[in-house]
PyMOL Python script that loads the backbone (N, CA, C, O; Angstrom):
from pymol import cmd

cmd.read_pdbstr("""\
ATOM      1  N   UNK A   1     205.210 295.273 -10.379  1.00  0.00           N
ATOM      2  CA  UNK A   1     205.208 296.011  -9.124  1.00  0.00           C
ATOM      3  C   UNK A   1     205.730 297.417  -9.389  1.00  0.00           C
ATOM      4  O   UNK A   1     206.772 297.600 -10.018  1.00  0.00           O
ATOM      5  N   UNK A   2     205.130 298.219  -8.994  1.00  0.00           N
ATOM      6  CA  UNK A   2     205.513 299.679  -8.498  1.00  0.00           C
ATOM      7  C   UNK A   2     206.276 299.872  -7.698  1.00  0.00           C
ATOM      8  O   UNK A   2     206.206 298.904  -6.941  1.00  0.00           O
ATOM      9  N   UNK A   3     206.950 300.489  -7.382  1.00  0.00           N
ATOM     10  CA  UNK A   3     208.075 300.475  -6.150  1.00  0.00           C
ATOM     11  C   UNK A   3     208.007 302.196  -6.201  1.00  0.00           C
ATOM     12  O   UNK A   3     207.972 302.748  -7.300  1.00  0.00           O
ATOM     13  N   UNK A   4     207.991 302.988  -4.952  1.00  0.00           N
ATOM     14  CA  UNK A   4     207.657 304.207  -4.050  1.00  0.00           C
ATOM     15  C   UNK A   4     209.017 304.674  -3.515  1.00  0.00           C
ATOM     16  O   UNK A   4     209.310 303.924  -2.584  1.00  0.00           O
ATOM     17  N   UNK A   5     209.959 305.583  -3.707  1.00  0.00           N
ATOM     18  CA  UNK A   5     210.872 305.285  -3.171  1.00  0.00           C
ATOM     19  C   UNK A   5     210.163 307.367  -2.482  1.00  0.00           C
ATOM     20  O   UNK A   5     209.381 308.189  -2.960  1.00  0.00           O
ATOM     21  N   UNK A   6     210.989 307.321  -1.285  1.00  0.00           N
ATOM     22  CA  UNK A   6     210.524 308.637  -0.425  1.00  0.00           C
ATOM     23  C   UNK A   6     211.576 308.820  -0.040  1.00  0.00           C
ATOM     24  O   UNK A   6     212.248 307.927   0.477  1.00  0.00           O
ATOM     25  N   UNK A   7     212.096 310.389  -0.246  1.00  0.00           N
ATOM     26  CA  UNK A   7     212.994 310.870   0.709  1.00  0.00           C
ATOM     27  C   UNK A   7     212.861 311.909   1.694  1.00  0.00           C
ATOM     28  O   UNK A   7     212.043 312.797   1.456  1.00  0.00           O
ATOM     29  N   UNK A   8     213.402 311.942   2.560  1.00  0.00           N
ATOM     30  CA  UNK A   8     212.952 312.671   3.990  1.00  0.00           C
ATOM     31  C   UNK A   8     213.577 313.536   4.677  1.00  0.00           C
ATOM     32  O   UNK A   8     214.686 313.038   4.872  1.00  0.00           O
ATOM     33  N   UNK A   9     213.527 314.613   5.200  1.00  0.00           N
ATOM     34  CA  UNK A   9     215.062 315.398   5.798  1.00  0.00           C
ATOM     35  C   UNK A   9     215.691 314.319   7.394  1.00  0.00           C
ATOM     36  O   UNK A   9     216.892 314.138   7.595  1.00  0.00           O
ATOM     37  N   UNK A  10     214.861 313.894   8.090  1.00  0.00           N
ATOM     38  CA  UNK A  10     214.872 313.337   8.727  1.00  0.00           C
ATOM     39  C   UNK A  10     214.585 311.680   9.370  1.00  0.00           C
ATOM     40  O   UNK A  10     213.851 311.172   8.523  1.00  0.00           O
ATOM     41  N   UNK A  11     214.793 310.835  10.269  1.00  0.00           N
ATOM     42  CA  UNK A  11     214.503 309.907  10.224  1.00  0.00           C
ATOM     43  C   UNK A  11     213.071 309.517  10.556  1.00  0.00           C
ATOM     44  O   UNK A  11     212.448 309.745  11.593  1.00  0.00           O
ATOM     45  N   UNK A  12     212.485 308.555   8.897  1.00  0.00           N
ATOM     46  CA  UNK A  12     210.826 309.180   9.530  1.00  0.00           C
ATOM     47  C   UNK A  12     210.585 308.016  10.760  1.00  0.00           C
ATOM     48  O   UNK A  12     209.447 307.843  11.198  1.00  0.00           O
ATOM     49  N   UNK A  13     211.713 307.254  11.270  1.00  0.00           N
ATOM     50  CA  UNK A  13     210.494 306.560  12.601  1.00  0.00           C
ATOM     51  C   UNK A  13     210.703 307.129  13.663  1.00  0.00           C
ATOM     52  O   UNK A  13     210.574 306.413  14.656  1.00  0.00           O
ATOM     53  N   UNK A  14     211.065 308.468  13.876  1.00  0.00           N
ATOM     54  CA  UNK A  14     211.088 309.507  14.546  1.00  0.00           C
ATOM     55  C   UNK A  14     210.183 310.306  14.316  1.00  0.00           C
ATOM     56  O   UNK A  14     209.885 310.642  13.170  1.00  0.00           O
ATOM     57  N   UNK A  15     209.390 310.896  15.747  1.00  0.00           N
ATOM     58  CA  UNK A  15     208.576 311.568  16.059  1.00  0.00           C
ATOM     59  C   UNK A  15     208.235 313.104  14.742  1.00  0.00           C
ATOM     60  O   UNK A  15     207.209 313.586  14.261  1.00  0.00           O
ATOM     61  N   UNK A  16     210.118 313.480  14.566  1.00  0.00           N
ATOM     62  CA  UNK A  16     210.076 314.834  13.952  1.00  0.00           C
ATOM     63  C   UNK A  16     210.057 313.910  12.375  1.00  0.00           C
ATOM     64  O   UNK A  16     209.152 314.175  11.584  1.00  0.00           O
ATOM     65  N   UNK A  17     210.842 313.107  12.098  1.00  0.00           N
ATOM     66  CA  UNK A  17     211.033 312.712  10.972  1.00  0.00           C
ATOM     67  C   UNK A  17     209.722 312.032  10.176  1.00  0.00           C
ATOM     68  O   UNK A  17     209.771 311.905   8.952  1.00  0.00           O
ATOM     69  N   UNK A  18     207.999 311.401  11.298  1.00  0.00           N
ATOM     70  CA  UNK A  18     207.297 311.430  10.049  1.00  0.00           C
ATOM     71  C   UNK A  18     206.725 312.611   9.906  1.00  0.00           C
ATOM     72  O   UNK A  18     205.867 312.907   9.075  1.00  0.00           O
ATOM     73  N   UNK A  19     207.340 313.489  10.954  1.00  0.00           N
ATOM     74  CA  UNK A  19     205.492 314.816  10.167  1.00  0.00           C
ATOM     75  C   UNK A  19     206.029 315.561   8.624  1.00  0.00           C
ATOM     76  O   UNK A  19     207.111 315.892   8.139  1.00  0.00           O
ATOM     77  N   UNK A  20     204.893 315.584   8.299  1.00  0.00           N
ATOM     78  CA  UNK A  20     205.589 315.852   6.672  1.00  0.00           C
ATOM     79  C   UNK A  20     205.946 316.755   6.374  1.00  0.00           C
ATOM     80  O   UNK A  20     206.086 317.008   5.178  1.00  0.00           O
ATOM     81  N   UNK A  21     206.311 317.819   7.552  1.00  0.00           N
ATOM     82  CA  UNK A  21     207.032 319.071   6.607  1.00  0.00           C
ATOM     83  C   UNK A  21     208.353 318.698   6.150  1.00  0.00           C
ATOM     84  O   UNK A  21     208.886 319.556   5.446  1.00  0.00           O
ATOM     85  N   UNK A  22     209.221 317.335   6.425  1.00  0.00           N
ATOM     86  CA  UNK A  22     210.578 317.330   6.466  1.00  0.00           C
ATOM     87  C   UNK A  22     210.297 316.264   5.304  1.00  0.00           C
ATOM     88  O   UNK A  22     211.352 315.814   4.858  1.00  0.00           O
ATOM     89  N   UNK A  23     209.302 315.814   4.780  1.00  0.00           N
ATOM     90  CA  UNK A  23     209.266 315.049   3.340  1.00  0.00           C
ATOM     91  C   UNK A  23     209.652 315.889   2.065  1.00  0.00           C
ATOM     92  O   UNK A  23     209.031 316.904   1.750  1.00  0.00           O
ATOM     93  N   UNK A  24     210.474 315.509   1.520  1.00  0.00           N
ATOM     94  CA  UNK A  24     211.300 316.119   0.492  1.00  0.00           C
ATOM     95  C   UNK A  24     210.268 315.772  -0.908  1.00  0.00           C
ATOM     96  O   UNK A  24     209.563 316.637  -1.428  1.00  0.00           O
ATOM     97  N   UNK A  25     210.338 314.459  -1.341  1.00  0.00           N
ATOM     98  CA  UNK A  25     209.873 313.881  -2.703  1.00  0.00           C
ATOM     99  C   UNK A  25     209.945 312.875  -2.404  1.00  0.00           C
ATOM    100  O   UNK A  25     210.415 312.336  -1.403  1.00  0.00           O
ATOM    101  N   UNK A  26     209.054 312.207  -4.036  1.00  0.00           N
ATOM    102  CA  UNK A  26     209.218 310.893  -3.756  1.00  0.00           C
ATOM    103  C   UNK A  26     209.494 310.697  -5.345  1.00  0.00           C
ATOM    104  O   UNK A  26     209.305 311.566  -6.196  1.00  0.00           O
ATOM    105  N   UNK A  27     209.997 309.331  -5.583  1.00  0.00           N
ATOM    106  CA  UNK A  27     209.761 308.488  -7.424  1.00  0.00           C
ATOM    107  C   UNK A  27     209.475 307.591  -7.290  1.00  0.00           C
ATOM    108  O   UNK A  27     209.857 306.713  -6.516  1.00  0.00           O
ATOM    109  N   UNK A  28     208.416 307.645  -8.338  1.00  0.00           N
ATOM    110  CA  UNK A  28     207.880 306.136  -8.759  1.00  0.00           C
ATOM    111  C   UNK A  28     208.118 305.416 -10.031  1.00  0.00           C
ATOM    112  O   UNK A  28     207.758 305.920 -11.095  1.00  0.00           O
ATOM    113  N   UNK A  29     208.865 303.950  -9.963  1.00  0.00           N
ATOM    114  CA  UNK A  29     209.190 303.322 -10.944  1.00  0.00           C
ATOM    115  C   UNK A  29     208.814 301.950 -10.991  1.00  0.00           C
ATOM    116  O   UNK A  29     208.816 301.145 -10.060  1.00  0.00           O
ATOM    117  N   UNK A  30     208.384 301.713 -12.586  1.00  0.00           N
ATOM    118  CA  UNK A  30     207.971 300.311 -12.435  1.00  0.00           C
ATOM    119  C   UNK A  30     209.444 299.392 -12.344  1.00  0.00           C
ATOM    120  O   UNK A  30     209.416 298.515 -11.481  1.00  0.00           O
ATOM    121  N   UNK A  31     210.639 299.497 -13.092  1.00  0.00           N
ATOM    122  CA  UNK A  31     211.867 298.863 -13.089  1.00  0.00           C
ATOM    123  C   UNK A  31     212.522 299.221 -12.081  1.00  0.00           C
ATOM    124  O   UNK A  31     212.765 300.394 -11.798  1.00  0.00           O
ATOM    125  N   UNK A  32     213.075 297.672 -11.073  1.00  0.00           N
ATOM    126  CA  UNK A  32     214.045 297.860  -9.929  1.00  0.00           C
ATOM    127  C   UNK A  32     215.264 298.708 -10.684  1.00  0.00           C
ATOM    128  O   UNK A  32     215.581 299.790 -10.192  1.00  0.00           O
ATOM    129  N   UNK A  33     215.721 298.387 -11.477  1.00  0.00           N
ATOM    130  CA  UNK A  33     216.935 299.306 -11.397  1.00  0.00           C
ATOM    131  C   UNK A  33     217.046 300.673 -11.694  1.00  0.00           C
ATOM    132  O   UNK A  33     218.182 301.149 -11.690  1.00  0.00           O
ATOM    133  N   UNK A  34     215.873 301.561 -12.009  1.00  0.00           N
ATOM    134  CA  UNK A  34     215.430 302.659 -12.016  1.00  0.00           C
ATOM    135  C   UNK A  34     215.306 303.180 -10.484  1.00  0.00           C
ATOM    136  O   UNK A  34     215.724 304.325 -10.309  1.00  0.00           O
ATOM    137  N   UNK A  35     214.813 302.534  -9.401  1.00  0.00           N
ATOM    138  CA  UNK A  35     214.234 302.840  -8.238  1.00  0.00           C
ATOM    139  C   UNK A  35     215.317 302.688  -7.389  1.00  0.00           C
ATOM    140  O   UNK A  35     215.299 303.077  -6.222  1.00  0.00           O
ATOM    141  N   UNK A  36     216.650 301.913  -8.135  1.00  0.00           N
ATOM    142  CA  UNK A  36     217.839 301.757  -7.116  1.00  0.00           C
ATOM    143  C   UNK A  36     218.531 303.204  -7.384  1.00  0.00           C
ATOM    144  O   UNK A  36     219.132 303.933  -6.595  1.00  0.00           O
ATOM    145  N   UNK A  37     218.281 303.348  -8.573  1.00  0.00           N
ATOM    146  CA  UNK A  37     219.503 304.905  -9.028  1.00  0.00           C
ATOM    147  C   UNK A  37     218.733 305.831  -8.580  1.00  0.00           C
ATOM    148  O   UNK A  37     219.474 306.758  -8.252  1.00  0.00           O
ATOM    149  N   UNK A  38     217.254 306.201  -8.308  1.00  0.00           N
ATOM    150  CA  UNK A  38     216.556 306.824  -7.404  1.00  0.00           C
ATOM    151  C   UNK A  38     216.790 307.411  -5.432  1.00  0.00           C
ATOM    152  O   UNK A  38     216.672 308.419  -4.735  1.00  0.00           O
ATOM    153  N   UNK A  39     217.250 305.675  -5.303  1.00  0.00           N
ATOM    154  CA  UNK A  39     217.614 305.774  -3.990  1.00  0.00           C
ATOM    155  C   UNK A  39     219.276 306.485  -3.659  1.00  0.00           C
ATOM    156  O   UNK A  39     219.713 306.978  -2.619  1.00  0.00           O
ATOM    157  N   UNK A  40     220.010 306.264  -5.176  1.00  0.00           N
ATOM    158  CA  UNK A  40     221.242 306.276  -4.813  1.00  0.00           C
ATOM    159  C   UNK A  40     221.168 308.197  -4.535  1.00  0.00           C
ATOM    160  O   UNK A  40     221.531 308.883  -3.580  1.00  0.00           O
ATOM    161  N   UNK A  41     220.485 308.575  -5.949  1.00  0.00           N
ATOM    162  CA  UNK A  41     220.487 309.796  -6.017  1.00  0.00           C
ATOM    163  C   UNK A  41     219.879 310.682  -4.757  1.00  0.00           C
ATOM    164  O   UNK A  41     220.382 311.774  -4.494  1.00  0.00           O
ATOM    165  N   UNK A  42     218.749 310.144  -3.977  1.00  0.00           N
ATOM    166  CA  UNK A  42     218.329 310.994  -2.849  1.00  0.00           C
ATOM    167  C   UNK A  42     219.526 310.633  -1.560  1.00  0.00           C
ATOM    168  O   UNK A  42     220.193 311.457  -0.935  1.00  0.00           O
ATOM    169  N   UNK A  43     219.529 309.579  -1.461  1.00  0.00           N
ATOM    170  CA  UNK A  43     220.961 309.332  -0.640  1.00  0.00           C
ATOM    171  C   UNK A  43     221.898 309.817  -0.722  1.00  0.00           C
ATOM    172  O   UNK A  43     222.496 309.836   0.354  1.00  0.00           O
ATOM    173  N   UNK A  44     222.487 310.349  -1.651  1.00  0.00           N
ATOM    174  CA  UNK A  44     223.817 310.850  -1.809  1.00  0.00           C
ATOM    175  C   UNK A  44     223.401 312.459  -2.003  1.00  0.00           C
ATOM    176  O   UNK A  44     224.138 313.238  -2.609  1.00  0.00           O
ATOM    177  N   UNK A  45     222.331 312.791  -1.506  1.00  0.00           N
ATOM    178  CA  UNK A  45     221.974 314.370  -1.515  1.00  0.00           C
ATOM    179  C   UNK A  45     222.025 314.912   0.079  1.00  0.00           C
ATOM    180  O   UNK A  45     222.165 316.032   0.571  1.00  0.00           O
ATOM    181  N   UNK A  46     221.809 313.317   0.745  1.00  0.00           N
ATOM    182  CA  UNK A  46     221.910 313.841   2.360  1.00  0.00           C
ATOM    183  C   UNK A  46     220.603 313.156   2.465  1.00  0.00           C
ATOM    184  O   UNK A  46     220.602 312.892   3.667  1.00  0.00           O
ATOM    185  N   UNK A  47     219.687 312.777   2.080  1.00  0.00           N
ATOM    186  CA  UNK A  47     218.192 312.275   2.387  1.00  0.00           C
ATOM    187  C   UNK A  47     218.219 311.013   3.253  1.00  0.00           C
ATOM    188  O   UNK A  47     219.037 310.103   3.115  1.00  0.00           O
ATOM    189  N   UNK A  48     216.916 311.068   4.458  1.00  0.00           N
ATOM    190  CA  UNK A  48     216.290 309.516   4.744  1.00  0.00           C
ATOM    191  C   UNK A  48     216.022 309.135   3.649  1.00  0.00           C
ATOM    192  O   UNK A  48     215.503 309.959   2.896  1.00  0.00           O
ATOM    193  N   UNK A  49     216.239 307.930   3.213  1.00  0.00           N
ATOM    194  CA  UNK A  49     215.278 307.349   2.058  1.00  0.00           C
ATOM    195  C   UNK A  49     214.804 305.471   2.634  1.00  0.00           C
ATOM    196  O   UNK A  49     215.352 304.504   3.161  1.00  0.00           O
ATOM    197  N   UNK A  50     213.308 305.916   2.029  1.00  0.00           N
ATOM    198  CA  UNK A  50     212.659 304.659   2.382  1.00  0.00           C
ATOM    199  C   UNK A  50     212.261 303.917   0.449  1.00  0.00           C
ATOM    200  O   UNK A  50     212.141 304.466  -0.646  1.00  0.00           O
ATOM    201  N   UNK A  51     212.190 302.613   0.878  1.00  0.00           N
ATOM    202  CA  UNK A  51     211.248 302.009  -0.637  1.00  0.00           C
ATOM    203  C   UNK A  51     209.812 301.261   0.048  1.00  0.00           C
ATOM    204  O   UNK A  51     209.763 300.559   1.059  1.00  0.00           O
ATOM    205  N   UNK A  52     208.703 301.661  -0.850  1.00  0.00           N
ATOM    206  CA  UNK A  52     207.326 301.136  -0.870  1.00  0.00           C
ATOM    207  C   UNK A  52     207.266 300.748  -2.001  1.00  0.00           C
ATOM    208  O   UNK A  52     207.764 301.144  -3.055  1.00  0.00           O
ATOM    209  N   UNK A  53     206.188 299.397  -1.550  1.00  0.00           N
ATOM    210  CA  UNK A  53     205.479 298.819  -3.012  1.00  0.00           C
ATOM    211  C   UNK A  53     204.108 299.907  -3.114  1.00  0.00           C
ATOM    212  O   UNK A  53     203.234 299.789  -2.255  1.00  0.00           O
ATOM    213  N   UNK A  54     203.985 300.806  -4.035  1.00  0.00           N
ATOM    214  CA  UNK A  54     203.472 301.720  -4.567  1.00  0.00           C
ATOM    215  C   UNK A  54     201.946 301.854  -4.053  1.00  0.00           C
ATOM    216  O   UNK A  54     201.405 302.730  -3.378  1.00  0.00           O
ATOM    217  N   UNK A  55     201.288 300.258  -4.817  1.00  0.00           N
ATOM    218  CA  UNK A  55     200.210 299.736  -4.535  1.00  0.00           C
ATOM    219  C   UNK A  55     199.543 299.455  -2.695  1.00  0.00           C
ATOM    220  O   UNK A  55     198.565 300.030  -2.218  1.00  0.00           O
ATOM    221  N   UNK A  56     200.167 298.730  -2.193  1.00  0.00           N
ATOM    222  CA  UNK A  56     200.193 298.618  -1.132  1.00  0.00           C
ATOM    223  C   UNK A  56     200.427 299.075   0.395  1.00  0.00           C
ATOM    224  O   UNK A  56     200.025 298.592   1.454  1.00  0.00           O
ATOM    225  N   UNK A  57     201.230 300.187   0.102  1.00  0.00           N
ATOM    226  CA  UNK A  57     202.772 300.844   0.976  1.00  0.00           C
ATOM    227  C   UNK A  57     203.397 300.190   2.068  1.00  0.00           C
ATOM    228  O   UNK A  57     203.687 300.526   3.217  1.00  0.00           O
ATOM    229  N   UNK A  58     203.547 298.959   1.252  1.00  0.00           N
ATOM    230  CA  UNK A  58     204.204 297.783   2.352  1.00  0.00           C
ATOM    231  C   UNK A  58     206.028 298.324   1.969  1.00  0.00           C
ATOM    232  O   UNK A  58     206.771 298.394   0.990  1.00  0.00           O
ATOM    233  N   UNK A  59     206.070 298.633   3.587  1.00  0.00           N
ATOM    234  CA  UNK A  59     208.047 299.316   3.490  1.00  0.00           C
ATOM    235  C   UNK A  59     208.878 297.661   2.710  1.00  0.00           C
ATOM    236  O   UNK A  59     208.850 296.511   3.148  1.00  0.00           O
ATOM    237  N   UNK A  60     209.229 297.957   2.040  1.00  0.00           N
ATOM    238  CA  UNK A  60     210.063 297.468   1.144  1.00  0.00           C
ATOM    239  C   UNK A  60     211.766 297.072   2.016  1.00  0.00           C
ATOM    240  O   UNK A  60     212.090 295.986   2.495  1.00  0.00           O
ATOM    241  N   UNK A  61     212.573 298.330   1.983  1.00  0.00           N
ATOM    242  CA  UNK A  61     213.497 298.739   2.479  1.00  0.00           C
ATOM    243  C   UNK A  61     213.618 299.967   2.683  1.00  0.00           C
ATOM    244  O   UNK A  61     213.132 300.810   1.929  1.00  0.00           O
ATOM    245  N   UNK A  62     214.456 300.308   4.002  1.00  0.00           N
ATOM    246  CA  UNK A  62     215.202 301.341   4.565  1.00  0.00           C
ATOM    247  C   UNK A  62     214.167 301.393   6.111  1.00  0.00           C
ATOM    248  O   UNK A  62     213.641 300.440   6.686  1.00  0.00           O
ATOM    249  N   UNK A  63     214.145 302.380   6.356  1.00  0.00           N
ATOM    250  CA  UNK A  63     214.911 303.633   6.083  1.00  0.00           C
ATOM    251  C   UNK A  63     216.514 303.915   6.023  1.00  0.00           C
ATOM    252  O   UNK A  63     217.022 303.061   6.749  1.00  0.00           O
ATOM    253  N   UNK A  64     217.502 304.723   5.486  1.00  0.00           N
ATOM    254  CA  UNK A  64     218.621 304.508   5.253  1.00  0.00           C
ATOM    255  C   UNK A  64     218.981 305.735   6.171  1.00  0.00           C
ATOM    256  O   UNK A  64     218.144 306.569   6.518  1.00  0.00           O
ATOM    257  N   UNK A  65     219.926 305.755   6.426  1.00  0.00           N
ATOM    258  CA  UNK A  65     220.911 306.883   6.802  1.00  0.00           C
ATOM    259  C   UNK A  65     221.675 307.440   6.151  1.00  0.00           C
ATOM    260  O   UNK A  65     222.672 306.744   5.964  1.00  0.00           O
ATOM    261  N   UNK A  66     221.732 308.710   5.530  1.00  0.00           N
ATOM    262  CA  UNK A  66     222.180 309.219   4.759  1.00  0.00           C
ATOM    263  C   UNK A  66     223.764 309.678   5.264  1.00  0.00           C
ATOM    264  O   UNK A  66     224.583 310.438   4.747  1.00  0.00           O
ATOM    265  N   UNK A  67     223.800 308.879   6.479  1.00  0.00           N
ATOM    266  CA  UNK A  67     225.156 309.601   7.335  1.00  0.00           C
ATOM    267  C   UNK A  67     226.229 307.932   7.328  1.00  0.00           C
ATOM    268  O   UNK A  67     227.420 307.710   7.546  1.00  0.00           O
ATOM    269  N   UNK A  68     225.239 307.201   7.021  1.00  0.00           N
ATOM    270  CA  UNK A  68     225.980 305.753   6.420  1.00  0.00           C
ATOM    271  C   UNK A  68     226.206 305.027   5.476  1.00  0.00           C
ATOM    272  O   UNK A  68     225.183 304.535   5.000  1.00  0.00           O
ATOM    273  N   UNK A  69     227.193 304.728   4.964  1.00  0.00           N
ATOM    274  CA  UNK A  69     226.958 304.229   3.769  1.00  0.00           C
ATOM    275  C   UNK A  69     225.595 303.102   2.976  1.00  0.00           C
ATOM    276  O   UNK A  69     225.402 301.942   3.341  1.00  0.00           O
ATOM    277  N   UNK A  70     225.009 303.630   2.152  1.00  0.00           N
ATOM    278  CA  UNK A  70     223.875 302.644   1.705  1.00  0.00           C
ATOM    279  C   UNK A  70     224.861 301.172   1.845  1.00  0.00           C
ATOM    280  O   UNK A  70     226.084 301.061   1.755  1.00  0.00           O
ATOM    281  N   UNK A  71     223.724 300.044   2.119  1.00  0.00           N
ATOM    282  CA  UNK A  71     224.214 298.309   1.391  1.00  0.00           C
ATOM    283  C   UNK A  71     224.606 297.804   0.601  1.00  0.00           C
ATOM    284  O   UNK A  71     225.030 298.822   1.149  1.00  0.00           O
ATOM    285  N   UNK A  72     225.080 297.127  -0.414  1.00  0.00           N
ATOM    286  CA  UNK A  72     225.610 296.958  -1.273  1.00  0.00           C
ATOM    287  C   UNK A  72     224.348 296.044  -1.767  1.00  0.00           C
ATOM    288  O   UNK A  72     224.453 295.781  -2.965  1.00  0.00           O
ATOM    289  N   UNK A  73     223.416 295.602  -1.276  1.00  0.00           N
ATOM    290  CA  UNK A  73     222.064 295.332  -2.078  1.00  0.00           C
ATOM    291  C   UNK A  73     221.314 296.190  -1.235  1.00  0.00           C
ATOM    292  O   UNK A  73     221.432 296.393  -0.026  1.00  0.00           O
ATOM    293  N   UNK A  74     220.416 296.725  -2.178  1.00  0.00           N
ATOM    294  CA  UNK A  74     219.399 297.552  -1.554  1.00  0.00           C
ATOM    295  C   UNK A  74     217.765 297.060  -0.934  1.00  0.00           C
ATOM    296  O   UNK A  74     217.073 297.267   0.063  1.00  0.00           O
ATOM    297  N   UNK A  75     217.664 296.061  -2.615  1.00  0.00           N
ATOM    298  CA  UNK A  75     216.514 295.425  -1.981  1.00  0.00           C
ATOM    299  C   UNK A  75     215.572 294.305  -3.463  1.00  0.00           C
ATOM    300  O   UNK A  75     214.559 293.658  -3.198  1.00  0.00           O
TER     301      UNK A  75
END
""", "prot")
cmd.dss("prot")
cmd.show_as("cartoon", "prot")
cmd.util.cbc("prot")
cmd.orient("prot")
C-alpha cells in the first residue's frame, strides 16, 4: 500500500479548507513508518494533515488539528 499523506493550511472539511489554494504538499510513502514521521513533521509545522491510501484516496486518518495534540496511534 501507498499511503498519501496531505497537508493543508486549513481544515479541509471546511468550505475554505478544501479549495486548494490553502493545500500546502503532500508525501508519498510505501512504509507506515515513513508516512507517520511525515505526518509528525507537517503537524508540528502548524498543518491540517490528512492520510490516503494513494491508490484509491480512501481517507485513511485525520484530518488532525494542528492546534491539538496528534494520537498516540496515528493509524
Amino acid at each position: 500500500m501507498m499511503y498519501r499523506i496531505e497537508a493543508r493550511r486549513a481544515d479541509p472539511s471546511t468550505e475554505e479548507g478544501s479549495a486548494f489554494a490553502v493545500f500546502i504538499g503532500s508525501n508519498t510513502s510505501e512504509r507506515r513508518r515513513d508516512a507517520v514521521g511525515a505526518v509528525r513533521m507537517f503537524h508540528g509545522a502548524g498543518y491540517w494533515v490528512e492520510i490516503f491510501d494513494d491508490e484509491t484516496r480512501e481517507l485513511l486518518a485525520g484530518p488532525f488539528d494542528p492546534d491539538l495534540p496528534l494520537p498516540s496511534f496515528i493509524f
